[in-house]
Backbone as CSV, one residue per row, in Angstrom:
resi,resn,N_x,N_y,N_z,CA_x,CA_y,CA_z,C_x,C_y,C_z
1,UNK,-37.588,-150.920,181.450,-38.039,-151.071,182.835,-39.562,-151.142,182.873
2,UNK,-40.053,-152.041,184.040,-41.622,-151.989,183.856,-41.538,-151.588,185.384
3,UNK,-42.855,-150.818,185.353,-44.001,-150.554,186.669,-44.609,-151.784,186.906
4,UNK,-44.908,-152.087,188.197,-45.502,-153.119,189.032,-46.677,-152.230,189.618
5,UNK,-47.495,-152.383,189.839,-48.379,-151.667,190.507,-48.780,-153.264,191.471
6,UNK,-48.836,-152.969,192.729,-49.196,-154.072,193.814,-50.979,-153.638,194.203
7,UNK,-51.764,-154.643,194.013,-53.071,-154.205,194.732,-53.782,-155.395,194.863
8,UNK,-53.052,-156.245,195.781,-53.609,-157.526,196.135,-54.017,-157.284,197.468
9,UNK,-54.071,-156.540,198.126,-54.183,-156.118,199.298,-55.837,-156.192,200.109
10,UNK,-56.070,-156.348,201.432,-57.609,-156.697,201.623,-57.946,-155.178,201.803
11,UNK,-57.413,-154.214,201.854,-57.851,-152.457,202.465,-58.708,-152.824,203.711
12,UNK,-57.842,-153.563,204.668,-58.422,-153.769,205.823,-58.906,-152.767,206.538
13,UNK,-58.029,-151.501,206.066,-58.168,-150.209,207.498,-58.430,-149.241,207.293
14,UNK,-59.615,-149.305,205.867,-60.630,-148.800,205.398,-61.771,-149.880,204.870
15,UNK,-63.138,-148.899,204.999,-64.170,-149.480,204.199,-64.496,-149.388,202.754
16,UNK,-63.557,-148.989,201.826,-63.780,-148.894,200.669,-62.013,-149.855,199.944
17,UNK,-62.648,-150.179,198.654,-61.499,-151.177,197.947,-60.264,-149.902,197.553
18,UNK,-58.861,-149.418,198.196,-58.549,-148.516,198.336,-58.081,-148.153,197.061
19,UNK,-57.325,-149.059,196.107,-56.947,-148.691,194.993,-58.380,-147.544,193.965
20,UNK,-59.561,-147.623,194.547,-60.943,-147.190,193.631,-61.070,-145.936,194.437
21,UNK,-60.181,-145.701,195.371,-60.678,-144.845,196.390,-60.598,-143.231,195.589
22,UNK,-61.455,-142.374,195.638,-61.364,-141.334,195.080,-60.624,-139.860,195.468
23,UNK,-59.956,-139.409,195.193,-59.347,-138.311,195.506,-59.641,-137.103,194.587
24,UNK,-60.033,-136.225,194.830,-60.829,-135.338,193.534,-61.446,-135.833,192.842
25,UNK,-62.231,-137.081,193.259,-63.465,-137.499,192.127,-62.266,-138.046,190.895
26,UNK,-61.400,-138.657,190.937,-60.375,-139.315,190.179,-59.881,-140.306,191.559
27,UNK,-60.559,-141.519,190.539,-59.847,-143.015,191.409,-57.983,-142.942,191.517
28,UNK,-57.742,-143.451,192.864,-56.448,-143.511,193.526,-55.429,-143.955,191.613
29,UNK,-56.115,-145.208,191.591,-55.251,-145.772,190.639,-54.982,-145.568,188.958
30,UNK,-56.521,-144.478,188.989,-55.707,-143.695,187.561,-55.113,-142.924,187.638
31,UNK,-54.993,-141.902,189.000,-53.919,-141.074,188.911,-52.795,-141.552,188.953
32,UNK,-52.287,-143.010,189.303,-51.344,-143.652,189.187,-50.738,-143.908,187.880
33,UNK,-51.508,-144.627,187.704,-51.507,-144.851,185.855,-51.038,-143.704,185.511
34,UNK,-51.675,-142.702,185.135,-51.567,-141.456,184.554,-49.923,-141.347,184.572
35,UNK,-49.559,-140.951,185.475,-48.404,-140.647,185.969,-47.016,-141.847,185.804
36,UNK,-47.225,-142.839,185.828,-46.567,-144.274,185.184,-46.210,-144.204,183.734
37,UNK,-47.424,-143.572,183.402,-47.137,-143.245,181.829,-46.549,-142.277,181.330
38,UNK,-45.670,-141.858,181.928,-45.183,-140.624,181.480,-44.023,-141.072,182.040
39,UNK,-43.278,-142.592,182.501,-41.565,-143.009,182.210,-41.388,-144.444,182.087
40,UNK,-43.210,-145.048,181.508,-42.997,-146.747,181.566,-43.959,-146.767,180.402
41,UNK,-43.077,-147.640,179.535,-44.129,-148.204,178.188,-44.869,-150.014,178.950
42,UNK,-44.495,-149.701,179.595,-45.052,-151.347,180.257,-45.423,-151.322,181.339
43,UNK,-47.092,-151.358,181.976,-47.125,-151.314,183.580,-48.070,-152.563,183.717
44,UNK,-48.097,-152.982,184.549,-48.740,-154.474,185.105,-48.974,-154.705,186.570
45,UNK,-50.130,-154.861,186.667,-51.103,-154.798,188.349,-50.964,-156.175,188.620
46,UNK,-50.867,-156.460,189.771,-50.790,-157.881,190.475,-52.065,-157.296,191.367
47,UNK,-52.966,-158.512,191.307,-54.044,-158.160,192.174,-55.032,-159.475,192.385
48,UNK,-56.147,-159.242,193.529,-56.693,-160.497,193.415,-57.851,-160.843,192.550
49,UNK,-58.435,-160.035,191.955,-59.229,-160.488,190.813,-58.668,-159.014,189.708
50,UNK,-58.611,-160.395,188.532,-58.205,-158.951,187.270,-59.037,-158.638,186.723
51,UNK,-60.763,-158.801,187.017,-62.075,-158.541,186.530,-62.024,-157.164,187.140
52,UNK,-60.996,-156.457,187.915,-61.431,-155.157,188.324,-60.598,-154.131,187.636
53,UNK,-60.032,-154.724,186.680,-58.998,-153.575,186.109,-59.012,-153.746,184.819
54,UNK,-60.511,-154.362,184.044,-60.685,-154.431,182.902,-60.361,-153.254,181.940
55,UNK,-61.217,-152.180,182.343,-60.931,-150.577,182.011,-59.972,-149.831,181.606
56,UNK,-58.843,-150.818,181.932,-57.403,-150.208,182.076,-56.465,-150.383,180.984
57,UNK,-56.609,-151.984,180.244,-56.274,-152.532,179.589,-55.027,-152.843,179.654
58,UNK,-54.470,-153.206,180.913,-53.220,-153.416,181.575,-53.033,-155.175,181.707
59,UNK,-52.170,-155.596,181.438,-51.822,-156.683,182.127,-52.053,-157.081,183.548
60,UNK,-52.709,-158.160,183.985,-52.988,-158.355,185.010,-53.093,-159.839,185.696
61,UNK,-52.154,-159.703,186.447,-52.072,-161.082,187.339,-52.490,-161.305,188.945
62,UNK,-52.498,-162.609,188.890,-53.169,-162.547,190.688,-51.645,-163.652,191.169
63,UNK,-52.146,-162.771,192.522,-50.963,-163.705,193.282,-51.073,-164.911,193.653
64,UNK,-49.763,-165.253,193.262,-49.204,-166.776,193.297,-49.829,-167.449,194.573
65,UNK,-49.238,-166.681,196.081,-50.158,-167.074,196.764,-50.883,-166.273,197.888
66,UNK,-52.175,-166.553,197.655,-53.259,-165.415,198.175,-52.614,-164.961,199.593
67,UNK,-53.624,-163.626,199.577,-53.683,-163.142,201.405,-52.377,-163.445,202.137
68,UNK,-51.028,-163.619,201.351,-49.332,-163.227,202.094,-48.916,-162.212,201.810
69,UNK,-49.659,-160.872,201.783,-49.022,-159.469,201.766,-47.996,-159.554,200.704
70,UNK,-47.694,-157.815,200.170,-46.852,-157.328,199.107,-45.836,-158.255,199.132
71,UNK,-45.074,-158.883,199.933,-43.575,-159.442,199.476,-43.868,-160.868,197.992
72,UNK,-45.269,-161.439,198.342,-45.613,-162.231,197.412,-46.135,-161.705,196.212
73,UNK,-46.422,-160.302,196.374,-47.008,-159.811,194.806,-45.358,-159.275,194.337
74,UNK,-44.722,-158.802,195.008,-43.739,-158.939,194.389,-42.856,-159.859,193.529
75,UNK,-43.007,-160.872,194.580,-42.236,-162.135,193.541,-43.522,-162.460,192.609
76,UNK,-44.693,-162.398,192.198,-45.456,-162.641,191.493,-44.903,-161.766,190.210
77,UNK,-45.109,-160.180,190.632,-44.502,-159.702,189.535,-43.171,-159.489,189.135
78,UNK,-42.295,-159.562,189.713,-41.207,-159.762,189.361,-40.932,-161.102,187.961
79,UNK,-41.648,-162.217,188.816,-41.915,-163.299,187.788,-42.479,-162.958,186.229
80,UNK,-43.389,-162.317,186.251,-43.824,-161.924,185.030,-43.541,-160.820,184.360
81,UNK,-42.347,-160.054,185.000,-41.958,-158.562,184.389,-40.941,-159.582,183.307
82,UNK,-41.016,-158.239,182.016,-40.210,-158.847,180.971,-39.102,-158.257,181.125
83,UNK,-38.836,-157.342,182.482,-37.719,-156.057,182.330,-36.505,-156.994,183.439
84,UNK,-35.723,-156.755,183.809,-34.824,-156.699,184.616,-34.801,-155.762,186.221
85,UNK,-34.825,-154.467,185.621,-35.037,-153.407,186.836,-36.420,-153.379,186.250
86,UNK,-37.247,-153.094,187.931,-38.427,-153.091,187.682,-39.334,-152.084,188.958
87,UNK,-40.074,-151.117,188.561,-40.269,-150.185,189.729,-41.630,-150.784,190.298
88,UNK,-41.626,-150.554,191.210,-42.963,-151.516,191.836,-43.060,-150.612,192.900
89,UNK,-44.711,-150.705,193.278,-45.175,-149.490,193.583,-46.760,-149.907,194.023
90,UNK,-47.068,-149.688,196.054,-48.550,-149.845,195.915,-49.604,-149.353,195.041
91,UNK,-51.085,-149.513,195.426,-51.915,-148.870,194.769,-52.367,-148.024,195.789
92,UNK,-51.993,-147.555,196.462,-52.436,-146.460,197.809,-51.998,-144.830,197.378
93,UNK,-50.766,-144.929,196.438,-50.001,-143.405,196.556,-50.251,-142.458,195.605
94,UNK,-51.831,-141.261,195.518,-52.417,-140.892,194.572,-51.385,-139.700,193.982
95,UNK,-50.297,-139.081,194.693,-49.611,-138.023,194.305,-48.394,-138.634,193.924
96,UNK,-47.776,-139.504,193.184,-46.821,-140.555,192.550,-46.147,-138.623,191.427
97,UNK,-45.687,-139.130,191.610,-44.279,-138.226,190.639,-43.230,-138.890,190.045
98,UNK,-43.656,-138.732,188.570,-42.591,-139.057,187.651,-41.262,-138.768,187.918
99,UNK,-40.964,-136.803,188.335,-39.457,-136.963,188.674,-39.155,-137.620,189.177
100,UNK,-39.508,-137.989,190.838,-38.912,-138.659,191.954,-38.617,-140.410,191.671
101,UNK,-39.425,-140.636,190.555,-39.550,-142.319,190.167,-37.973,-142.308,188.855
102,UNK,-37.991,-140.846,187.818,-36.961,-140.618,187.254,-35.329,-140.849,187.905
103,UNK,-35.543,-139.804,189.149,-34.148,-140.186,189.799,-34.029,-141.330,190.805
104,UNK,-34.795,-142.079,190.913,-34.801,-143.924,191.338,-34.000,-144.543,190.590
105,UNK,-34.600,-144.381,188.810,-34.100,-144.853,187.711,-32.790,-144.403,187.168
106,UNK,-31.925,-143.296,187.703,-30.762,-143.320,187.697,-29.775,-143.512,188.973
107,UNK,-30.153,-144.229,189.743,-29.266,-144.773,190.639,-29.547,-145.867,190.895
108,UNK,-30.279,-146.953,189.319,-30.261,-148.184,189.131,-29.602,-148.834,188.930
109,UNK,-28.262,-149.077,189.217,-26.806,-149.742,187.847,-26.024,-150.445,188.935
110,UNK,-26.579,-152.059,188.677,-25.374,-153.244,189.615,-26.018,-153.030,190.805
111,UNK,-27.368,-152.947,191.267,-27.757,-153.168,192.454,-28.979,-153.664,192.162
112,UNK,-29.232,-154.697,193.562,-30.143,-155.102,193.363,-31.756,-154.480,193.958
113,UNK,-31.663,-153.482,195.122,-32.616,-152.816,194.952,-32.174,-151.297,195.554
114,UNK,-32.895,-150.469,194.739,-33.124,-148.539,194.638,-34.237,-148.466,195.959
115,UNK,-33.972,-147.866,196.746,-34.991,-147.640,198.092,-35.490,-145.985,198.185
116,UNK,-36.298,-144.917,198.513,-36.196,-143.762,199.513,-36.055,-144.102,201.410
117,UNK,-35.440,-143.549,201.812,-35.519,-143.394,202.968,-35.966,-141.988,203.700
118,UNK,-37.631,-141.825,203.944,-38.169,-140.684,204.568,-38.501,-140.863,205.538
119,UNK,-37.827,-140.142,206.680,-37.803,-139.411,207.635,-37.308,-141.222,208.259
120,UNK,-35.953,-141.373,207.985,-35.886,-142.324,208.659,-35.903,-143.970,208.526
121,UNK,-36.787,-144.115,207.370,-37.816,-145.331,206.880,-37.470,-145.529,205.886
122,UNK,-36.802,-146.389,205.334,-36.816,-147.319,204.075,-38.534,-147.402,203.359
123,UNK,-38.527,-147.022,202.232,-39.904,-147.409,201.791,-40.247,-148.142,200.517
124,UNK,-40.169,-149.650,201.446,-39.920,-150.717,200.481,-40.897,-150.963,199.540
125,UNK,-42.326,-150.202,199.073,-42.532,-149.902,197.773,-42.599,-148.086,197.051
126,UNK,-42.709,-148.164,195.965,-42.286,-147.245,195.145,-40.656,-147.287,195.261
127,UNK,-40.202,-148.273,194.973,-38.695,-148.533,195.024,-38.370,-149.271,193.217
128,UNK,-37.553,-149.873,193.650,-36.945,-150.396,192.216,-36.159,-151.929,192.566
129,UNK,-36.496,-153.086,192.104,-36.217,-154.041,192.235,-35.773,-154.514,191.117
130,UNK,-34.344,-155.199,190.962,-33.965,-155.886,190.331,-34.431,-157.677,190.200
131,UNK,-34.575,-158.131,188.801,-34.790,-159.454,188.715,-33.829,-160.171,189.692
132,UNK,-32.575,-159.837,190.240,-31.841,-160.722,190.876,-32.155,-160.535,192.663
133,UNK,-33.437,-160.365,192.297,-33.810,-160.199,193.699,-34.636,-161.521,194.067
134,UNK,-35.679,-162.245,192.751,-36.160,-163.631,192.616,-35.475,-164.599,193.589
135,UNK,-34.457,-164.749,193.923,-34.200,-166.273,194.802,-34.303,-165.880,196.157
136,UNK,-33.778,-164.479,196.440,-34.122,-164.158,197.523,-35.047,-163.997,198.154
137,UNK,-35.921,-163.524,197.360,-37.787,-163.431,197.492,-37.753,-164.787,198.183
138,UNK,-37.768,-165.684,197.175,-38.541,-167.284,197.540,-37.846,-168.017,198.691
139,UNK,-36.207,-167.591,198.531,-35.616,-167.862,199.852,-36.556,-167.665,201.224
140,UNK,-36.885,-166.449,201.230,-37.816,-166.089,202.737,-38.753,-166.869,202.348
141,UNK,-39.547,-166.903,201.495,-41.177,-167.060,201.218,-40.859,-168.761,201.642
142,UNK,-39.879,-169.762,201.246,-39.680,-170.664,201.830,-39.432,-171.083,203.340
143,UNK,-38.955,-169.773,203.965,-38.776,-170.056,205.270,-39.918,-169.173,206.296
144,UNK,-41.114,-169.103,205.043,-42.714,-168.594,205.957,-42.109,-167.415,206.513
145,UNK,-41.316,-166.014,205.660,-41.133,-165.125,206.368,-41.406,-164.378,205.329
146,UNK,-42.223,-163.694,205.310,-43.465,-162.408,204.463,-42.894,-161.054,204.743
147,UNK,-41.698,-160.614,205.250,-41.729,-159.427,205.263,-40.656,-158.697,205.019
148,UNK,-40.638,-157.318,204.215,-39.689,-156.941,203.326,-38.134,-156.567,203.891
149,UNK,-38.414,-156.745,205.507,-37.118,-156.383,206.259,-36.176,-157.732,205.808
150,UNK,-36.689,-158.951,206.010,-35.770,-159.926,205.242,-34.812,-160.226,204.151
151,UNK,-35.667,-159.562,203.085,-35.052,-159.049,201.717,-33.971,-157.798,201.860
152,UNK,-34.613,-156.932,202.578,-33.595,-156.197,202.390,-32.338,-156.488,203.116
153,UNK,-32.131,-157.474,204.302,-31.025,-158.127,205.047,-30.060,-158.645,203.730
154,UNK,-30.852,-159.622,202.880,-30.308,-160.424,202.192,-29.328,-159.108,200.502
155,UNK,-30.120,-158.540,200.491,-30.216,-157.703,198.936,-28.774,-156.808,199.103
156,UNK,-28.390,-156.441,198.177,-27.582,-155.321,198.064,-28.784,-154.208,198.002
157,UNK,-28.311,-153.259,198.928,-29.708,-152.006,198.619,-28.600,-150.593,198.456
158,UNK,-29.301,-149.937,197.753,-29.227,-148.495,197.589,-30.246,-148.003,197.881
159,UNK,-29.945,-146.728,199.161,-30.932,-146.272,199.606,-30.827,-144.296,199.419
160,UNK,-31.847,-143.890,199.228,-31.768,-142.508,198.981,-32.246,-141.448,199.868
161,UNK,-30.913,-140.915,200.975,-31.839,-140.384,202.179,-32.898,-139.038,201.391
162,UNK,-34.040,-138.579,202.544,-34.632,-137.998,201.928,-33.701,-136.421,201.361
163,UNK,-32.705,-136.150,202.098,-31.926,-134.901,201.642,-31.987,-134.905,200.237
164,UNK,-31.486,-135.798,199.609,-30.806,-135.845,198.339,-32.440,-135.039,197.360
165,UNK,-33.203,-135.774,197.457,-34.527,-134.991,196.643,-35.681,-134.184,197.625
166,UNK,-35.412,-133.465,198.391,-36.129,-132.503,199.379,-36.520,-131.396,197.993
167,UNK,-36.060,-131.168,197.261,-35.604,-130.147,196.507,-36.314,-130.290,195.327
168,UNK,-36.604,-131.518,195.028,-37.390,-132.003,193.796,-39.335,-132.092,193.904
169,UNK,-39.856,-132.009,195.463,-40.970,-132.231,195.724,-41.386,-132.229,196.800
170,UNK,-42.661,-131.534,197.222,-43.347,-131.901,198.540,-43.575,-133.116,199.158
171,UNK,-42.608,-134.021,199.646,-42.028,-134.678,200.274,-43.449,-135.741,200.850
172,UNK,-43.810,-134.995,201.952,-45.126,-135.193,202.630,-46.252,-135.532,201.570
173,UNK,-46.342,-135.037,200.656,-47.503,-134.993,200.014,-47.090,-136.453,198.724
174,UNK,-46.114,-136.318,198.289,-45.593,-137.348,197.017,-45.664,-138.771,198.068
175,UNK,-45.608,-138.942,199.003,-45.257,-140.514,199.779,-46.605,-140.196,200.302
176,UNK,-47.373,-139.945,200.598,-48.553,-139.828,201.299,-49.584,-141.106,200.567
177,UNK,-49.545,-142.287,201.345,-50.242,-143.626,201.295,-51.708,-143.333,202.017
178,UNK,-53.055,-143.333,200.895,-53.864,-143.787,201.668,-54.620,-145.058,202.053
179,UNK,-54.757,-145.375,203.526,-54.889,-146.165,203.724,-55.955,-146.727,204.415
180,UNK,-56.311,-145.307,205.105,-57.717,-145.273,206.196,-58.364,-143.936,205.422
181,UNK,-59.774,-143.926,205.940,-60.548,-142.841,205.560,-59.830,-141.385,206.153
182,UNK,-59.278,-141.165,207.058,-58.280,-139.821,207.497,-57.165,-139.561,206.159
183,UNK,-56.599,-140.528,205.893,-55.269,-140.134,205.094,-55.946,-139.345,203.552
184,UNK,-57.344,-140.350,203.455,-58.108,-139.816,202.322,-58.807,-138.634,201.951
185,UNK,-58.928,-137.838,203.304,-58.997,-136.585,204.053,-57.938,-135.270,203.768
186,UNK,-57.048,-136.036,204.111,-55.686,-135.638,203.824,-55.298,-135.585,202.966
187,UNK,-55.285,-136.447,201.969,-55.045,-136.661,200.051,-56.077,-135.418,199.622
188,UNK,-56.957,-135.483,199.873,-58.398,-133.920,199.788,-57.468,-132.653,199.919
189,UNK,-56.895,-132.482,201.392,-56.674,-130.969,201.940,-55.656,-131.154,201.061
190,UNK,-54.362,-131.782,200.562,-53.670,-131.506,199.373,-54.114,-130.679,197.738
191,UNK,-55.237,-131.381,197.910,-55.828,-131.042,196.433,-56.092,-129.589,196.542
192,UNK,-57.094,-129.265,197.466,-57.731,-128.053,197.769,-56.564,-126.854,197.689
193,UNK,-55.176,-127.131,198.522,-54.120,-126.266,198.816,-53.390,-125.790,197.632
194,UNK,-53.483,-126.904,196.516,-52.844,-127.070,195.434,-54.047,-126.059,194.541
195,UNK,-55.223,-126.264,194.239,-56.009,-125.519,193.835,-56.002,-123.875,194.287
196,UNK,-56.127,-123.604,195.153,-56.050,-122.071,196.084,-54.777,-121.966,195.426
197,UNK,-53.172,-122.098,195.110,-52.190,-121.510,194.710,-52.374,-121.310,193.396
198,UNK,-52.907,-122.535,192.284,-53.026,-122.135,191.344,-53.545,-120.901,190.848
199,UNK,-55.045,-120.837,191.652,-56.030,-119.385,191.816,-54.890,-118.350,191.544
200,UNK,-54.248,-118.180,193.078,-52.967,-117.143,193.501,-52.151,-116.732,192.233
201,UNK,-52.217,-117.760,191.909,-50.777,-117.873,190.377,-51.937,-117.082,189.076
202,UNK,-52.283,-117.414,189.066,-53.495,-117.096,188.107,-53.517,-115.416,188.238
203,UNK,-54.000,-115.104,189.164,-54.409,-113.804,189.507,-53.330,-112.523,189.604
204,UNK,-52.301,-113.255,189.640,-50.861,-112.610,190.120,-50.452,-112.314,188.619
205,UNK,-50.653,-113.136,187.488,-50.088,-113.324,186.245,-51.364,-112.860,185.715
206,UNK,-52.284,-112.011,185.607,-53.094,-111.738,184.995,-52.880,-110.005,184.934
């Protein structure tokens, strides 16, 4: 299975390029990485220039066709994944968890796409897409319709309400997309909260 990482995106609704965006002084997208690497020997960024992810030493493609939002970096990478099932995943989500991407990857088998559904919401990336999702992609993309509610009309989906993994992770905090300078705020008061318990833990065990 390969990771997709999507970051073709303009970060319209912020002033900074969001994938670089810092969260503890650690860019959004190595904590991504980081964490990718620990259940994918293969990850690959779709983005619009690959002069920005030299550092990384990742595979890197630009989309097929510019400025049509994620559904086209998808079929971009989908196109170039060597895998079949394939987890694909913005560059916005700095608290990414291996478990929660683990149990995606076992309720992969004869479908064509693995979904979460939190609080309600299908969250059509950090999901899992099958290669037999390709005609359908281009199906819409032929009929000038860019958006992932289409696909999922067309797809066989498996979807995972949030009950099933409440239990595995702070919920709020693991899906937490930043996207504007507030959410990046917010990605912060995580860190800080997470730091203060460790302290707690520390002091308690000493």
């Amino acid at each position: 299975m390969t990771a997709i990482i999507l970051a073709g995106g303009k970060s319209s609704r912020t002033t900074k390029y969001k994938a670089f965006m810092e969260v503890g002084e650690v860019k959004i997208i190595t904590r991504m990485i980081t964490e990718l690497k620990k259940v994918f020997k293969e990850i690959i960024v779709i983005a619009d220039k690959e002069e920005r992810y030299k550092e990384y030493d990742l595979k890197v493609f630009i989309d097929l066709i510019p400025e049509k939002g994620p559904l086209v970096g998808l079929y971009t990478g989908l196109l170039n994944s060597k895998s079949n099932y394939n987890f694909v995943v913005g560059c916005d989500q700095p608290f990414l968890e291996a478990n929660l991407i683990k149990y995606l990857i076992n309720q992969a088998d004869e479908i064509d796409i693995v979904a979460f559904q939190i609080k309600g919401k299908l969250q059509f990336l950090g999901a899992i897409y099958n290669k037999s999702c390709l005609p359908l992609v281009e199906k819409s993309i032929k009929e000038g319709i860019y958006s992932f509610k289409r696909l999922y009309e067309l797809a066989k989906v498996r979807s995972i309400a949030e009950e099933e993994i409440s239990s595995l992770s702070d919920l709020d905090k693991a899906f937490l997309n930043v996207n504007t300078d507030m959410d990046l705020l917010k990605a912060e008061r995580y860190l800080n909260i997470s730091a203060i318990k460790a302290i707690k833990k520390k002091l308690l065990d000493s």
